[in-house]
C-alpha positions in Angstrom: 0.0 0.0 0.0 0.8 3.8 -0.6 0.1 6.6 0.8 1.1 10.4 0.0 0.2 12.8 2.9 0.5 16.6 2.1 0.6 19.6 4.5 1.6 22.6 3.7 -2.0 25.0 2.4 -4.2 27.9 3.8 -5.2 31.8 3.6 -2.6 34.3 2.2 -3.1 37.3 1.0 -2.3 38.2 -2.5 2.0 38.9 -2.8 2.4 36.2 -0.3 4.2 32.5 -0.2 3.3 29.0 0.7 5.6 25.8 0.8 3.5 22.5 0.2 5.2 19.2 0.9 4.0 15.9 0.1 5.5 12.7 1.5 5.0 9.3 -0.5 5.5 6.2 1.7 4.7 2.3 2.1 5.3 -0.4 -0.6 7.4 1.7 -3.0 11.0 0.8 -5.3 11.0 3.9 -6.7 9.3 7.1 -7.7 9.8 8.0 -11.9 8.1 11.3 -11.1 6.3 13.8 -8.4 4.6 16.7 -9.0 1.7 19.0 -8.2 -1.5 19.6 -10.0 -4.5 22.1 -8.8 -8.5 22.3 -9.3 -10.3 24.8 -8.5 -14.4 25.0 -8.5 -15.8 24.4 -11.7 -12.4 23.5 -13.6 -11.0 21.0 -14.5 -7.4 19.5 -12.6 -4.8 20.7 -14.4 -0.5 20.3 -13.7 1.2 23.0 -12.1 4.4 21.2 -11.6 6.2 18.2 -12.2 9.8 17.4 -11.4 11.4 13.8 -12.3 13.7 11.2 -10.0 16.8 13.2 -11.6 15.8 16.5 -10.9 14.3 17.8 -14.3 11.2 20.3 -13.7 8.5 21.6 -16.4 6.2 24.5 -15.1 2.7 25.7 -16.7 3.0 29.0 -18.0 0.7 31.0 -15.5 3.0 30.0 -12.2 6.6 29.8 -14.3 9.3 32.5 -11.9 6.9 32.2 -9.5 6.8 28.5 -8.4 9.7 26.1 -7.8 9.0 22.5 -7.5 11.9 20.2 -5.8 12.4 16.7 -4.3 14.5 14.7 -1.7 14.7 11.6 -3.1 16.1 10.1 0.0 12.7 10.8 1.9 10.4 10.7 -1.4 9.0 14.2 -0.7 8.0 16.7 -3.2 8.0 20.4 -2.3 6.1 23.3 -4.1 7.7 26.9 -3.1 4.5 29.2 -4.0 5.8 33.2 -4.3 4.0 36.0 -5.6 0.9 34.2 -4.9 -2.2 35.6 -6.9 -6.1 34.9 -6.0 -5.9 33.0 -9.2 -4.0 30.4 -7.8 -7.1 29.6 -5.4 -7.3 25.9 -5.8 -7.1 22.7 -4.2 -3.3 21.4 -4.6 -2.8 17.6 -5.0 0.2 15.8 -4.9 1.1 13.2 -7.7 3.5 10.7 -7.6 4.5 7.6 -10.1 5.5 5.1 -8.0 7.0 1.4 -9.1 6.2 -1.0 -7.1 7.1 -3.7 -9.2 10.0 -3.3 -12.3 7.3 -5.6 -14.0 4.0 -3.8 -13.7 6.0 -0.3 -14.2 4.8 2.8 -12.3 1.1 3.7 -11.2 -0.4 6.8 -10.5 -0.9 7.9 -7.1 -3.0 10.9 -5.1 -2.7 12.8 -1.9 -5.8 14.2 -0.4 -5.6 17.2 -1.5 -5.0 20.7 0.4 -6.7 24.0 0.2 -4.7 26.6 -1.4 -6.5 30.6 -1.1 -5.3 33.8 -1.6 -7.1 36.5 -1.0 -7.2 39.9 -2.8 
């Protein structure tokens, strides 16, 4: 079994920052690729960040300079650094992992729970 557990949202007001973390854990060889995605009401999820086991990082274009995704292998945590935050970015944050569990079945995708992300004008 895995499980990823984020902490790391709430209320900030417009200019302000946030650091999300999200640790994977349990049954796990390795992880091919963390990263972050967001929904807010009425939308559809869509990827903020992603960041692969060897440290290369790809950005959507509304949070690139603003954002900086990073990763300690070691503890199979992702991090989100969130500047310059806008009300925009109001959303719930999820964390995303592909984890192998077996070099046979290849990696899976797997969900945290989600954390509340506002920023208020």
């Amino acid at each position: 079994q895995v499980q990823l557990v984020e902490s790391g949202g709430g209320l900030v007001q417009a200019g302000g920052s946030l650091r999300l973390s999200c640790a994977a854990s349990g049954s796990i060889l390795s992880i091919a690729a963390m990263g972050w995605y967001r929904q807010a009401p009425g939308t559809q999820r869509e990827l903020v960040a992603v960041i692969t086991s060897g440290g290369s990082s790809d950005y959507a274009d509304s949070v690139k300079g603003r954002f900086t995704i990073s990763r300690d292998n070691a503890k199979n945590t992702v991090f989100l650094q969130m500047n310059s935050l806008k009300p925009d970015d109001t959303a719930v944050y999820y964390c995303n992992a592909k984890i192998i569990r077996s070099y046979i079945l290849g990696p899976n995708d797997y969900w945290g729970q989600g954390t509340q992300v506002t920023v208020s004008s």
